[in-house]
BADO-923109 format. One record per residue (C-alpha): x, y, z; residue in one letter. Coordinates in steps of 0.02 Angstrom, whole numbers, padded with zeros to 5 digits, always signed. Example, Ala and Ser with C-alpha at 12.3 -4.5 7.8 and 13.67 -1.06 7.14 Angstrom:
! BADO-923109
+00615-00225+00390a/+00684-00053+00357s/
END
This chain:
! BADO-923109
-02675+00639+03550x/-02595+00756+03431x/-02498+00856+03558x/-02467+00684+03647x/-02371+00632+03499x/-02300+00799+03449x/-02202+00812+03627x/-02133+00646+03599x/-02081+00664+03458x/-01981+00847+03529x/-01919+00720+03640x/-01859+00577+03550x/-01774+00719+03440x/-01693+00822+03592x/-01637+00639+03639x/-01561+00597+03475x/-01486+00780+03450x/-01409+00777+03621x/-01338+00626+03598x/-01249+00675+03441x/-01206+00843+03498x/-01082+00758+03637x/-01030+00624+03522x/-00956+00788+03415x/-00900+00924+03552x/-00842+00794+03676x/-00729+00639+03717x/-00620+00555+03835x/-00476+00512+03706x/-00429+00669+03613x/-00313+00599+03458x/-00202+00738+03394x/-00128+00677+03221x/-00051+00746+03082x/-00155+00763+02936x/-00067+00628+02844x/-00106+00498+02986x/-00276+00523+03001x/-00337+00365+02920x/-00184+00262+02978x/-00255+00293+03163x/-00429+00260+03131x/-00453+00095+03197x/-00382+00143+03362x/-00510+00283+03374x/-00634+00190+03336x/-00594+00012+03440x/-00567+00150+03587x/-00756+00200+03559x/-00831+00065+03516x/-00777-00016+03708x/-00831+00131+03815x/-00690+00279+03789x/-00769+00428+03690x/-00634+00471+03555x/-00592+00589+03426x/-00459+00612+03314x/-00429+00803+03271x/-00297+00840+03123x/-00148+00989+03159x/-00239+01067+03006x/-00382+01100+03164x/-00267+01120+03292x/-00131+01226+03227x/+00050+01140+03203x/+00143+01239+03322x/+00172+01205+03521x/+00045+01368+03580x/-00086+01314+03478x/-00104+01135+03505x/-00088+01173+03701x/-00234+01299+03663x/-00351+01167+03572x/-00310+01054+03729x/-00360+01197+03835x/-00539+01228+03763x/-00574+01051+03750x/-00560+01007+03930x/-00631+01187+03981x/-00790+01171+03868x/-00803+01002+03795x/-00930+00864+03888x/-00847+00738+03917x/-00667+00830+03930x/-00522+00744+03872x/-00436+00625+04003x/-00322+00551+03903x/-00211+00645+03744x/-00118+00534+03603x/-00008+00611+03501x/+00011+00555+03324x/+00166+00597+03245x/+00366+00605+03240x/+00438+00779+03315x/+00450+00845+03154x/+00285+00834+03091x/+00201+00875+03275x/+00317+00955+03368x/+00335+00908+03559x/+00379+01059+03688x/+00580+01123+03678x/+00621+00964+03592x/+00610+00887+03778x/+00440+00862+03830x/+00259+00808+03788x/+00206+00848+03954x/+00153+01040+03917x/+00002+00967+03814x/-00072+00883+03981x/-00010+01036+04103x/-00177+01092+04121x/-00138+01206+04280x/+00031+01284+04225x/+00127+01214+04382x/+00221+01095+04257x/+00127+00929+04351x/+00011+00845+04202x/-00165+00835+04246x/-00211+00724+04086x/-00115+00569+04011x/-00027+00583+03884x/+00076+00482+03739x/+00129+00502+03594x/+00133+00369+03428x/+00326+00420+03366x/+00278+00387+03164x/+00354+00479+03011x/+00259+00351+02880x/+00064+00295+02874x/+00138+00127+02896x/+00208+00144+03049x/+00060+00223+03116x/-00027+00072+03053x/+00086-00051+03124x/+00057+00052+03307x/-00143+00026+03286x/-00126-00128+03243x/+00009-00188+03410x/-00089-00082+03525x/-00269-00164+03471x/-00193-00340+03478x/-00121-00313+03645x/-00271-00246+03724x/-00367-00397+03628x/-00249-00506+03706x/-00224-00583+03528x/-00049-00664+03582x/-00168-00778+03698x/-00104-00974+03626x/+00045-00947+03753x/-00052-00843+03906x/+00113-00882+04027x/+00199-00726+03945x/+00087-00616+04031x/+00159-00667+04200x/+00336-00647+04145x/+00441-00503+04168x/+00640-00438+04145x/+00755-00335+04219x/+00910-00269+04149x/+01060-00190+04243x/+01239-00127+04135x/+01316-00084+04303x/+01426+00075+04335x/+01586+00060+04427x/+01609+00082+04555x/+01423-00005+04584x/+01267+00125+04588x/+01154+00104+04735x/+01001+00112+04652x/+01038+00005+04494x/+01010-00162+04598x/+00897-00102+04718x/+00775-00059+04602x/+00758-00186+04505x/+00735-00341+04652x/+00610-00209+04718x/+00513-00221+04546x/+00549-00420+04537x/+00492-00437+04734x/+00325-00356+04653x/+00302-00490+04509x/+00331-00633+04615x/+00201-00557+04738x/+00071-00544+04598x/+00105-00746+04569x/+00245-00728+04412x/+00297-00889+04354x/+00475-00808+04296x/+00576-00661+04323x/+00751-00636+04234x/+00888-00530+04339x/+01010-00495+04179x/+01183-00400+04221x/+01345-00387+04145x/+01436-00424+04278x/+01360-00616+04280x/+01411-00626+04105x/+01230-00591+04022x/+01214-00487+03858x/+01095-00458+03715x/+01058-00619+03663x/+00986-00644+03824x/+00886-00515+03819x/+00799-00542+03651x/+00796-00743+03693x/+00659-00662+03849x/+00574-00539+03717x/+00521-00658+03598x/+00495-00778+03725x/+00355-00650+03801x/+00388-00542+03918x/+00247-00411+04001x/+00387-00285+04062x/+00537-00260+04028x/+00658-00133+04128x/+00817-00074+04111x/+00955+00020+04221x/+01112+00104+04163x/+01166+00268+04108x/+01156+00242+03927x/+01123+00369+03794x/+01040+00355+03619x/+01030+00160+03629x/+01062+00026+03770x/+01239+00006+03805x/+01362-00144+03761x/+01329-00279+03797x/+01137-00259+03789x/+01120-00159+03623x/+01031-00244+03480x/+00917-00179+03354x/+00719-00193+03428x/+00675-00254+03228x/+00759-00404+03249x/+00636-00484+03377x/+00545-00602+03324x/+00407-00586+03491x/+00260-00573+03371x/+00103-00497+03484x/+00202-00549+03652x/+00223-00357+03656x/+00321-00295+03817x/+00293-00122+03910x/+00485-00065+03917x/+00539+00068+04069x/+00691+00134+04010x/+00770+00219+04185x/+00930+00287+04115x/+00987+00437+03998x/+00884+00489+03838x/+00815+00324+03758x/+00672+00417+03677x/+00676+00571+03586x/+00579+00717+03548x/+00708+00812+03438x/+00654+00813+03226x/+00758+00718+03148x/+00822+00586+03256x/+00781+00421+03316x/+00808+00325+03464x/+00786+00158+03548x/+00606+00191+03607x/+00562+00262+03432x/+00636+00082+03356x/+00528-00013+03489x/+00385+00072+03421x/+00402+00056+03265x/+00460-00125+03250x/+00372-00255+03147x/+00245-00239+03000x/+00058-00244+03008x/+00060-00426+02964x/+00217-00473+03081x/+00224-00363+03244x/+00372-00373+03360x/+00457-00232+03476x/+00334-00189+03595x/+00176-00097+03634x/+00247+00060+03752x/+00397+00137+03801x/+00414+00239+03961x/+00592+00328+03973x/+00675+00483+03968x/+00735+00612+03819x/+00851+00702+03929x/+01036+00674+03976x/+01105+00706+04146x/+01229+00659+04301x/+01205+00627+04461x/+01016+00600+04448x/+01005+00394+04445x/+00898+00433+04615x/+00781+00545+04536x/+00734+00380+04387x/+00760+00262+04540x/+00594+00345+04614x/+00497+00345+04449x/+00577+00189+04398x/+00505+00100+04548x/+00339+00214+04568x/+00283+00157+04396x/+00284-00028+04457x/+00214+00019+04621x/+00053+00122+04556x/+00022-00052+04432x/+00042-00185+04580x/+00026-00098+04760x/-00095+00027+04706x/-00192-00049+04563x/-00172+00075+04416x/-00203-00043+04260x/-00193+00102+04126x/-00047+00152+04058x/-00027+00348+04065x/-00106+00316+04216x/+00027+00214+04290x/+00158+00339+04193x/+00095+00501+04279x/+00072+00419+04462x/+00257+00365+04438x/+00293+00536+04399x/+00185+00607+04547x/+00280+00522+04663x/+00463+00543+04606x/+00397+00747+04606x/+00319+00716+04794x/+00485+00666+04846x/+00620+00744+04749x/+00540+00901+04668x/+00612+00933+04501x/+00536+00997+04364x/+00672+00970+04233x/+00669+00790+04296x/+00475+00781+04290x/+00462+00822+04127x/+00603+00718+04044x/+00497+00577+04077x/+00374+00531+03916x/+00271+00381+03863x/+00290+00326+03688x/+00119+00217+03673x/-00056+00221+03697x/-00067+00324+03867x/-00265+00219+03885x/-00205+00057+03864x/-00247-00086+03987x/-00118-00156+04076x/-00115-00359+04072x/-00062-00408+04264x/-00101-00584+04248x/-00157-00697+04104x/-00324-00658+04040x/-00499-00761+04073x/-00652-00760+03979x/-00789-00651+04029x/-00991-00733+04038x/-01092-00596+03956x/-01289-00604+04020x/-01416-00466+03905x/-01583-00458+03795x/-01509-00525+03622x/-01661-00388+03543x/-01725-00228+03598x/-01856-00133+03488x/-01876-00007+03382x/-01911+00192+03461x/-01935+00095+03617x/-01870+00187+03772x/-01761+00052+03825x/-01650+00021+04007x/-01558-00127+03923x/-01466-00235+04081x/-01288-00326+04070x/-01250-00461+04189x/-01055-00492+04189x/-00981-00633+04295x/-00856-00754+04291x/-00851-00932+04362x/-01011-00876+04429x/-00976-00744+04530x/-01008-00552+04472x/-00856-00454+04358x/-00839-00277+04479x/-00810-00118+04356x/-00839-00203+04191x/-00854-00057+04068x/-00981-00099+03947x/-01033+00002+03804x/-01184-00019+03681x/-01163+00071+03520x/-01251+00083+03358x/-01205+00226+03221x/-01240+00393+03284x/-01387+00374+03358x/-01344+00247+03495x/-01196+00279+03638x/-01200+00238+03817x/-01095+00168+03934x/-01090+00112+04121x/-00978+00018+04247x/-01042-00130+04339x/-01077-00130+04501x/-01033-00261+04651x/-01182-00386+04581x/-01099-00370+04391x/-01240-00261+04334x/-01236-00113+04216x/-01391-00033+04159x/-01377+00070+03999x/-01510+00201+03930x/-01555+00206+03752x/-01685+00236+03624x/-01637+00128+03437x/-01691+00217+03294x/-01639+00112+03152x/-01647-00064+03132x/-01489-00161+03123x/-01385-00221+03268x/-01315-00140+03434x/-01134-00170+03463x/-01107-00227+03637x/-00924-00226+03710x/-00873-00271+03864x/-00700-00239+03963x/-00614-00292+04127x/-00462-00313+04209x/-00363-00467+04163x/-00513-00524+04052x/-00516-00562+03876x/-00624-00401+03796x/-00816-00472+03745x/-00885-00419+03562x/-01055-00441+03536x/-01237-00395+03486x/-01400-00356+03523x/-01523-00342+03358x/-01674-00199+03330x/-01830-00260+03270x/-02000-00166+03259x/-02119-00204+03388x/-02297-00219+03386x/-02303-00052+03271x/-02268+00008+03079x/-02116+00036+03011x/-02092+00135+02848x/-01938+00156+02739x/-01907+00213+02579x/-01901+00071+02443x/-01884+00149+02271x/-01917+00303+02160x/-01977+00337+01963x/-01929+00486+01883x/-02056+00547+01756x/-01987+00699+01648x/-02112+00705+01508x/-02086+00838+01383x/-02091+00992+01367x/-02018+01017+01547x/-01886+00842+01536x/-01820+00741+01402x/-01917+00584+01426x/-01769+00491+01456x/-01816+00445+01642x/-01669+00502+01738x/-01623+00680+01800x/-01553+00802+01677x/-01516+00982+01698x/-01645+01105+01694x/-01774+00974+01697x/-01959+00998+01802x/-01980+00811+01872x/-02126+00736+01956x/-02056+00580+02072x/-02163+00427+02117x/-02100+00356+02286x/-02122+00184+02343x/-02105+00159+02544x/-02098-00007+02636x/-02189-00061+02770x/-02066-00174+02887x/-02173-00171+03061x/-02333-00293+03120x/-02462-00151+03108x/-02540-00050+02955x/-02490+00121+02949x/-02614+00219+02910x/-02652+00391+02821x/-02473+00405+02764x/-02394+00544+02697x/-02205+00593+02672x/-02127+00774+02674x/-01985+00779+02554x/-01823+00898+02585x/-01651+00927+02517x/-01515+01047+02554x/-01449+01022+02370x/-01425+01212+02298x/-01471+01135+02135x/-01641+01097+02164x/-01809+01183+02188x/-01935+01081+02254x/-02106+01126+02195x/-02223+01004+02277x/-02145+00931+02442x/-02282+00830+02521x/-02346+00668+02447x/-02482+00519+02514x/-02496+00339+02504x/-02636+00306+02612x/-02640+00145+02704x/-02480+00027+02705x/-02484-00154+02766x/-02364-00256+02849x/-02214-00322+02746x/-02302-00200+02594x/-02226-00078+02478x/-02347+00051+02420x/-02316+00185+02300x/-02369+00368+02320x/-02533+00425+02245x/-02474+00594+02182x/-02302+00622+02141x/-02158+00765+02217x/-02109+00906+02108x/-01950+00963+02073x/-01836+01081+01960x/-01637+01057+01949x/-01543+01207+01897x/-01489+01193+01716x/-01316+01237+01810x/-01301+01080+01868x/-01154+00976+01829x/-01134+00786+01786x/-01150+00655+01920x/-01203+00776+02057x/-01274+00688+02181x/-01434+00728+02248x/-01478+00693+02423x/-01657+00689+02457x/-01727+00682+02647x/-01905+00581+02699x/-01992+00630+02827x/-02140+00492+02861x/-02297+00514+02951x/-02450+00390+02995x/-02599+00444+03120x/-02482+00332+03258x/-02365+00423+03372x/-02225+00382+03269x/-02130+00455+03132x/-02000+00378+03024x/-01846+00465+02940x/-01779+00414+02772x/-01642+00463+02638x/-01605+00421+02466x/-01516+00491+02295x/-01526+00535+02124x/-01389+00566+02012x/-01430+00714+01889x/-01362+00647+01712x/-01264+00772+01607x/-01127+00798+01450x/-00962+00831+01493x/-00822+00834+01361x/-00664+00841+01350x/-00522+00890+01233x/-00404+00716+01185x/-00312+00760+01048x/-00265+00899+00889x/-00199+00828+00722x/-00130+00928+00606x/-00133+00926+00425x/-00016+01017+00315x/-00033+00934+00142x/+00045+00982-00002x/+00069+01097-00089x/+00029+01213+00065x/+00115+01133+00173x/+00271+00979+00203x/+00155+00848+00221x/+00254+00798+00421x/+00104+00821+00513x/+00161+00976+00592x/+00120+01164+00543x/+00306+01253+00528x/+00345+01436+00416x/+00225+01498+00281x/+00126+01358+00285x/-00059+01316+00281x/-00132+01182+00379x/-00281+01102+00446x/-00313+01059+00649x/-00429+00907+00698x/-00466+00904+00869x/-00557+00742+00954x/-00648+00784+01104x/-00757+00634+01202x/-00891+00643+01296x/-00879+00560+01464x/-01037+00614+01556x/-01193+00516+01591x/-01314+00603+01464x/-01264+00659+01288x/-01250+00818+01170x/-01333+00888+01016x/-01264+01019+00914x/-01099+01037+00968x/-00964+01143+00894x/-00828+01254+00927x/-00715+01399+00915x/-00536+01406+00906x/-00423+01547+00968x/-00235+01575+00970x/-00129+01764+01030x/+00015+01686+00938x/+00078+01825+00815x/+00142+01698+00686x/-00008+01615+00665x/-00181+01678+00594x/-00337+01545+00631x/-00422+01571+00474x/-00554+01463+00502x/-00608+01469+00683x/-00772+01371+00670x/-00788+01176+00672x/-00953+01072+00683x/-00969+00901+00786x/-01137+00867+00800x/-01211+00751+00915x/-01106+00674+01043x/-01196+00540+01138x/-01113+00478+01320x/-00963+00390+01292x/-00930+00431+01125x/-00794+00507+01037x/-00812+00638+00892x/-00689+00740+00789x/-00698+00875+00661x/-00627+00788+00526x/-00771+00843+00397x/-00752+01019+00464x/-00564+01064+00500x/-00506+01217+00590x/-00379+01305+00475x/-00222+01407+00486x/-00087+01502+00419x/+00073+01529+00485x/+00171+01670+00467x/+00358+01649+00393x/+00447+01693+00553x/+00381+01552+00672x/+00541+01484+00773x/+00548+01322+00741x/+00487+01203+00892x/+00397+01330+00965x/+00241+01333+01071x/+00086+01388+01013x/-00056+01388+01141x/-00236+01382+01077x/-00398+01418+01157x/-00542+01297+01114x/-00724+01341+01163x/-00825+01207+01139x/-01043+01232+01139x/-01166+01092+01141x/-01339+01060+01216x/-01424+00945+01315x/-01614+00980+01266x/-01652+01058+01419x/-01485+01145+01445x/-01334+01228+01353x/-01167+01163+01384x/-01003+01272+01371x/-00840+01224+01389x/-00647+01296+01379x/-00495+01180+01357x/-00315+01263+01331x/-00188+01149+01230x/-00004+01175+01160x/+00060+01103+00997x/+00244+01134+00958x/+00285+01214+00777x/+00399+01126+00640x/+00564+01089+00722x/+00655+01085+00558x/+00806+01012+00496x/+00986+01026+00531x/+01016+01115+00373x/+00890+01255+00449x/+00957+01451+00494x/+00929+01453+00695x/+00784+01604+00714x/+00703+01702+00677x/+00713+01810+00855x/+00600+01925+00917x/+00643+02048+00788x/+00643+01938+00636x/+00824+01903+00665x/+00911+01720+00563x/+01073+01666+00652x/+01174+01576+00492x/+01331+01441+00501x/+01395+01361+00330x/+01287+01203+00364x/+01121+01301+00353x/+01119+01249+00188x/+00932+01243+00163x/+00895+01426+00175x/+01015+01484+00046x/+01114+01585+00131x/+01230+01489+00208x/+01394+01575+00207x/+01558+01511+00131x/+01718+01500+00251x/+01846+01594+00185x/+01976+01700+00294x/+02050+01862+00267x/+02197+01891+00367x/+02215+02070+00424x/+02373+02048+00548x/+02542+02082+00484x/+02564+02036+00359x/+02378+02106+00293x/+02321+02279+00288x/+02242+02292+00467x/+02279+02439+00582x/+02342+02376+00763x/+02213+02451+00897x/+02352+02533+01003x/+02215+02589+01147x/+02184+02400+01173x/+02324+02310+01122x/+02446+02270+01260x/+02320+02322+01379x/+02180+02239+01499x/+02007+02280+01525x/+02013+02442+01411x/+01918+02502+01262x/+01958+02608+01075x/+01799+02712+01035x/+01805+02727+00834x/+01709+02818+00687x/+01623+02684+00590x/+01666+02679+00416x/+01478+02693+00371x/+01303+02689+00474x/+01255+02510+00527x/+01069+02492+00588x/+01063+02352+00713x/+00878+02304+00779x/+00785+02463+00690x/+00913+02573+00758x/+01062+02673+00648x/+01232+02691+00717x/+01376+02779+00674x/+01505+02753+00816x/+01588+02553+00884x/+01655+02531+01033x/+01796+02377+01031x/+01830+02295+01211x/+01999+02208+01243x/+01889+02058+01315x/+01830+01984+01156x/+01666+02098+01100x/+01616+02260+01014x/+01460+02371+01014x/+01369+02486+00933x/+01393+02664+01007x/+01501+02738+01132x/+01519+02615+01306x/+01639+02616+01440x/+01574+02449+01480x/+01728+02332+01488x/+01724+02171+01580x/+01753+01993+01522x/+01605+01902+01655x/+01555+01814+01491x/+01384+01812+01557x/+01209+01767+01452x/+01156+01873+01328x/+01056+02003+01342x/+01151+02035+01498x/+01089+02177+01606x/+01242+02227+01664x/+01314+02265+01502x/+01291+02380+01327x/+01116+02321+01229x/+01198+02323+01051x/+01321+02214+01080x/+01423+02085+00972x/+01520+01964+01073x/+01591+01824+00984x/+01754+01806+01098x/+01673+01876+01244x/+01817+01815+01421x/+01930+01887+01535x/+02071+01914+01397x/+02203+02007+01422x/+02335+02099+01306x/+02445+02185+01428x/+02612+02096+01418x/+02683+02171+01593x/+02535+02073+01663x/+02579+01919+01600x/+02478+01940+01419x/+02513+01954+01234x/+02433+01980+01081x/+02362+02103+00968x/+02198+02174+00917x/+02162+02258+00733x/+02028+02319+00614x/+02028+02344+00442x/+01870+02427+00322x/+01866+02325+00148x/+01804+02452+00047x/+01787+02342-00100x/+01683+02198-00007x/+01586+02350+00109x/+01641+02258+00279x/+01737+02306+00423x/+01825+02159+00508x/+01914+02177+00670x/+02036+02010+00731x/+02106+01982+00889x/+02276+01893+00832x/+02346+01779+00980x/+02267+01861+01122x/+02290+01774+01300x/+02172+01708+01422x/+02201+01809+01603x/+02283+01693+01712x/
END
C-alpha cells in the first residue's frame, strides 16, 4: 500500500510539474512588449489563454531591444519551446520596439530566411499605456462580440475607390470582386464609394459608425487617405462596431520612430470607456509606382482566403493574402511592405453571431483523474471545431477541438478546490464563459486554518508575534474540508526564507474529522536571524499526510515584527549669549541640534541613542552623544533633554552646507538595531550688511554697505590722470592686447605667497608676478587658461591702440604716504 501510494503520488506530481513546465517554456501567442506595456496588455494575454491559445507576454528587457535579438528570442522559442509560437504580437510604437529597416515586421515571423513569414504576426502601434489599454480593450470586445444590440453590422461591408486618371484597371475591379464576395456570404449591404459619383468623407464615416465589418480602400495615397476621403479616424463615433480596414495603396501605416500614420490613428482611436476606429489595419508602409497590380493581388487574396477559402483568423488571412500575391508576382520588397496593425489571432466575424448550447459535469472532484466531456451544439445539431478550454490557476490547462458529434474530451487532475473556468469558441458564435466547481469526494481534505506563535522568554519576547532573533515554537491548526476522517496526520513544514532555521519540521495532529479543525499536538521550531528586517514576509510551505493515498499541500505567512527608524527632522538652538537666537548655527557660535527620529516598524526599541558626525572644518561636534530611550512602534522621540552640541568656527560661509552623519543604536530585546541617516542643514545666511566670504583661504570680499563687519570701506577717489601724479603706462597705453611688467613698490603676499613683481594687462586686470598672459575672454574666475594671482576688476576685450579704432590711457601711481599703489585705466575703449 505504501509504494501504491508513493507512485501516485510521483505521478500526480510529474503530472502537475509537467503541466506547469509547458505553461512556462511554451505558448501559441508569444507577446513581445515593451517593458512599460506589460500590464497595459495583460488582459489580452490572459483572455487569449483563458479560451484555448497558450500565451505569454515577454518584456524587450528579456528579449533584447534591438532587431537581431528579438528575431533570436523568436528563433529559440519556436525551435525549443512546446507549444512553439504560431502567432507573434508586437507591443509597441517603432521607437520603443523597433520593426526591421523601418519597413517591415515580417523578419520577426521569417522563420526560414527566404523572406516568406512562417508565423503571424502584428503589431499593437502604442507610445502610451493608454493606448495599449484602449487596443486590449477593442480587440477583447470585438472578439466578445460586445457591439451585439445591432448584429446587422457584421454583414456590412465598404469599399472605397479615389480614382487615378486616366482610370486604373485594378482600382474597380477589385473592389466589385470583394463586394461579389459579401453578397455571396448573404450581406445585407455593401457601399461602392468613389469620387467620381460625387462621394467623400462624410460618407465614409456615416458607414463607420453605422458598422461596418470591412472596410477597403483603393488609391495611391500616401501618409493619410486622399481628398475627398481624408478625415481624422478619432472622430468616429462607431463605438465597438470596429471595422477590419485593408488599406491597398501607398504607405498608410508606418514603421519609422517618430511618425504616425492613418493605420496608427485607426488604432489608437477612442478611450477605454468610448472605443471607435477599428480593431485591425492591414496596409502597406512603403511608397511606390507602378505596383497597383502587386496590392490588387493581396488586396483581393486577403478577402479570398476569409470567404472562398475559410481563413477566419486574422494574420492568418494577412499572410495567405500575402502567399498568394508572392505565388504570382514574386517580390520580396512588395511582400514585405505589407503589415497588420492588430491582433494577428483574432477571429474574424463573417456573419452575425449565435449563441452556443454548452452540455458538461457542472463538478468534478478533488485529485480525481478526470476525462471531463463538452457537448457543443446549436439549434440541436453539433458545433464542428469548437475550441474549448478548461482552466484553473496553474495547476489546470487543457484544451481540445470538437469533433463532428460536438464533443471535446479534456484530461485533467484538480488539485485545489475552487472553480474550473470553462470557455468555449466557434466561428460566428458568441464566445461561452463558464464553470465547473471542485469539491472533495468521498475522501479527507486538509488545509491549513491558523497558527499561534509562542516565544516565551528567554529565547522570544513574549509578545506573540515574530521578532528577530527569536527561537519560536508554532501551534498549527489544519482543517478538515472532505467526508472522511483523516487519520494519523502529520505535516512537514518548509521554507526557502534565508532568514529562518527551522529546528523541528515535522508536527502531528492525529485523527481529523469531517468539517473539523484540529490543532497540532507538538509544536514546529524555528529561529529567525536577528538580521532580519521589518515586515519580512515569511512564507511557510505544508506538506500534509494521513495513512490514505493522498497528500495535501498548503502555504501560509508570518510577518517577522521589527524597529525601524527614521531621521524627520534637526532643530537648532543657538541661544544667547552663544549664539543669535534665529534658529540657525552661523560664525563663532555655539549651538544645540535636536534631531526627531520615529519609529515606523511593527515592534519597538529600548535604549536608543546616537552619535553625531560632521568632516566640515568649520564646525567641531562637541557633544556627539544623545540619549532617546525607548521608542515604541509608531512613536516619535527627540533628544530634547539630551542635545547634540556644536561650535562653529569664525570662517563658516554663510548659507553653506554642512552634512552630518547620524548613527543611531537601539535594541529590540532579542536583537540590536543600527542605523545611518545623512542630513544637510544650511549655515547662517546673514544679513545684507554682511562681508561676502570668507573663501577657501579665509578670504572677506568688502563693499561700503558691509557695514556690519566694521570694515566697510569709505568711497573716496583719488584721481591719478592728468591732472594727478600718476605715471602713463606707455607699454600699454595706445596699444591692444599687450602688457608693462613693473617692480612693485614693496612685497605684497597674496594667498600665503610674497611677491615682488605686477604684471598690468591692457584688458582690464593685473597680477602678481611676471605673465605674458594677455587676453580679454573675461571668463570665470579661477580660469585655467589664465595667471593664478590675478586681480581683474575691468577684465574685457579693451583696447588702447588709437590706429585700431581705440583711445584711452592707463597709469599707476605708489602713495607713499597712504602705502598703496593704485593703477586707473582713464577712458579706455571697448574693442569694436
Amino acid at each position: 500500500m505504501k509504494l501504491k501510494r508513493l507512485l501516485l503520488n510521483l505521478i500526480i506530481t510529474l503530472h502537475i510539474f509537467c503541466s506547469f513546465a509547458l505553461a512556462q517554456t511554451g505558448a501559441k501567442y508569444l507577446v513581445i512588449a515593451h517593458n512599460n506595456f506589460v500590464q497595459a496588455i495583460r488582459p489580452l494575454v490572459e483572455w487569449k489563454t483563458k479560451k484555448g491559445v497558450l500565451a505569454v507576454c515577454v518584456p524587450l528587457s528579456v528579449t533584447g531591444n534591438t532587431p537581431t535579438q528579438i528575431k533570436s528570442y523568436i528563433l529559440n522559442a519556436y525551435n525549443n519551446w512546446n507549444p512553439r509560437p504560431e502567432f507573434i504580437l508586437l507591443v509597441g510604437s517603432p521607437d520603443l520596439l523597433p520593426a526591421y529597416n523601418y519597413i517591415t515586421d515580417d523578419y520577426y515571423a521569417d522563420i526560414s530566411g527566404n523572406y516568406r513569414i512562417e508565423l503571424c504576426i502584428g503589431r499593437f502601434h502604442c507610445q502610451t499605456p493608454a493606448q495599449c489599454s484602449v487596443m486590449v480593450a477593442k480587440t477583447i470586445g470585438y472578439e466578445k462580440a460586445l457591439a451585439s444590440q445591432d448584429t446587422t453590422w457584421f454583414c456590412k461591408g465598404t469599399t472605397i475607390i479615389d480614382e487615378d486618371y486616366p482610370p486604373d484597371p485594378y482600382y474597380q475591379p477589385d473592389c466589385r470582386y470583394i463586394r461579389n464576395l459579401w453578397l455571396d456570404a448573404g450581406y445585407i449591404q455593401v457601399d461602392s464609394f468613389i469620387d467620381l459619383a460625387g462621394h467623400n468623407q462624410d460618407d465614409v464615416i456615416n458607414a463607420i459608425n453605422n458598422g461596418r465589418a470591412f472596410v477597403v480602400y483603393r488609391d495611391q495615397s500616401v501618409g493619410y487617405w486622399s481628398q475627398p476621403f481624408y478625415f481624422d479616424p478619432d472622430n468616429l463615433n462607431n463605438g465597438y462596431k470596429l471595422p477590419i480596414v485593408v488599406s491597398g495603396t501607398c504607405a498608410t501605416l508606418t514603421l519609422s520612430p517618430g511618425e504616425n500614420m492613418l493605420g496608427d490613428d485607426f488604432l489608437r482611436a477612442g478611450t477605454f470607456q468610448n472605443p471607435k476606429g477599428a480593431v485591425g489595419f492591414f496596409g502597406t508602409s512603403d511608397a511606390a509606382s507602378h505596383v497597383s497590380g502587386y496590392r490588387s493581388a493581396v488586396t483581393k487574396g486577403f478577402f479570398r482566403a476569409i470567404f472562398v477559402d475559410s481563413i477566419f483568423i486574422l494574420g492568418e488571412a494577412t499572410k495567405r493574402a500575402k502567399f498568394i500575391m508572392d505565388s504570382l508576382l514574386p517580390n520580396q520588397t512588395r511582400y514585405r511592405e505589407w503589415n497588420l496593425l492588430g491582433d494577428p489571432e483574432l477571429n474574424i466575424w463573417t456573419k452575425a453571431p449565435k449563441r452556443l448550447t454548452v452540455i458538461y459535469d457542472t463538478i468534478v472532484f478533488l485529485n480525481q483523474p478526470t476525462n471531463f466531456p463538452v457537448w457543443v451544439s446549436f439549434a440541436g445539431l453539433p458545433v464542428r471545431n469548437a475550441l474549448v478550454c478548461a482552466m484553473m490557476d496553474s495547476t489546470v490547462y487543457a484544451y481540445d477541438y470538437t469533433d463532428n458529434n460536438g464533443l471535446a474530451t479534456l484530461s485533467f487532475i484538480p488539485r485545489n478546490l475552487g472553480r474550473i473556468d470553462i470557455t468555449v469558441t466557434a466561428h460566428n458564435f458568441f464566445p461561452y464563459e463558464g464553470f465547473a466547481d471542485v469539491r472533495v469526494g468521498n475522501a479527507p481534505y486538509l488545509m491549513y486554518s491558523s497558527h499561534t506563535i509562542c516565544d516565551s522568554p528567554p529565547a522570544g519576547n513574549g509578545d506573540g508575534v515574530a521578532n528577530p532573533g527569536e527561537t519560536i515554537n508554532l501551534f498549527v491548526k489544519l482543517v478538515n474540508s472532505g467526508y472522511t476522517t483523516a487519520c494519523s496526520t502529520k505535516a512537514l513544514l518548509r521554507t526557502t526564507s534565508q532568514f529562518v532555521t527551522i529546528t523541528e519540521s515535522i508536527a502531528w495532529f492525529g485523527n481529523i474529522p469531517p468539517e473539523s479543525i484540529v490543532c497540532s499536538q507538538n509544536p514546529f521550531s524555528f529561529s529567525i536571524a536577528p538580521t532580519c528586517t521589518n515586515r519580512q514576509v515569511i512564507n511557510f510551505n505544508l506538506l500534509i499526510t494521513d495513512t490514505s493515498i493522498y497528500n495535501w499541500f498548503s502555504c501560509f505567512l508570518i510577518t517577522v515584527s521589527a524597529g525601524k527608524l527614521e531621521y524627520r527632522r534637526c532643530r537648532v538652538i543657538d541661544s544667547a549669549p552663544l549664539g543669535n537666537g534665529n534658529g540657525e548655527f552661523g560664525p563663532q557660535e555655539n549651538a544645540k541640534l535636536c534631531i526627531t527620529i520615529a519609529n515606523s516598524g511593527l515592534g519597538g526599541l529600548t535604549d536608543v541613542f546616537g552619535i553625531l558626525r560632521t568632516n566640515d572644518s568649520n564646525l567641531v561636534v562637541t557633544d556627539s552623544f544623545a540619549d532617546f530611550g525607548s521608542i515604541p512602534a509608531g512613536s516619535i522621540r527627540s533628544n530634547n533633554f539630551d542635545p547634540f552640541t556644536i561650535t562653529v568656527s569664525p570662517f563658516l560661509p554663510p548659507s553653506q552646507p554642512v552634512h552630518f552623519s547620524f548613527l543611531v543604536f537601539g535594541s529590540g530585546g532579542t536583537y540590536s538595531y543600527t542605523k545611518a541617516f545623512n542630513f544637510t542643514l544650511y549655515s547662517d545666511p546673514g544679513i545684507s550688511s554682511d562681508p561676502t566670504g570668507p573663501d577657501s583661504y579665509g578670504y572677506y570680499c568688502y563693499d561700503d554697505t558691509d557695514t556690519s563687519s566694521g570694515q566697510a570701506p569709505t568711497f573716496d577717489w583719488f584721481e591719478i590722470a592728468p591732472p594727478g601724479p600718476g605715471t602713463r603706462m606707455a607699454a600699454i597705453s595706445n596699444a591692444n592686447d599687450a602688457v608693462e611688467y613693473i617692480i612693485a613698490p614693496f612685497n605684497f603676499r597674496y594667498y600665503g605667497e610674497l611677491w615682488g613683481w605686477m604684471t598690468v594687462c591692457s584688458n582690464g586686470f593685473l597680477s602678481m608676478g611676471r605673465t605674458d598672459y594677455r587676453y580679454g575672454n573675461n571668463s570665470s574666475i579661477p580660469d585655467t587658461a589664465g595667471p593664478m594671482a590675478m586681480v581683474a576688476p575691468f577684465w574685457d576685450d579693451l583696447n588702447t591702440n588709437e590706429a585700431q579704432n581705440g583711445y584711452g590711457d592707463i597709469y599707476q601711481y605708489y602713495d607713499t604716504l597712504n602705502l598703496r599703489w593704485i593703477v586707473e585705466f582713464k577712458d579706455v575703449a571697448h574693442n569694436g
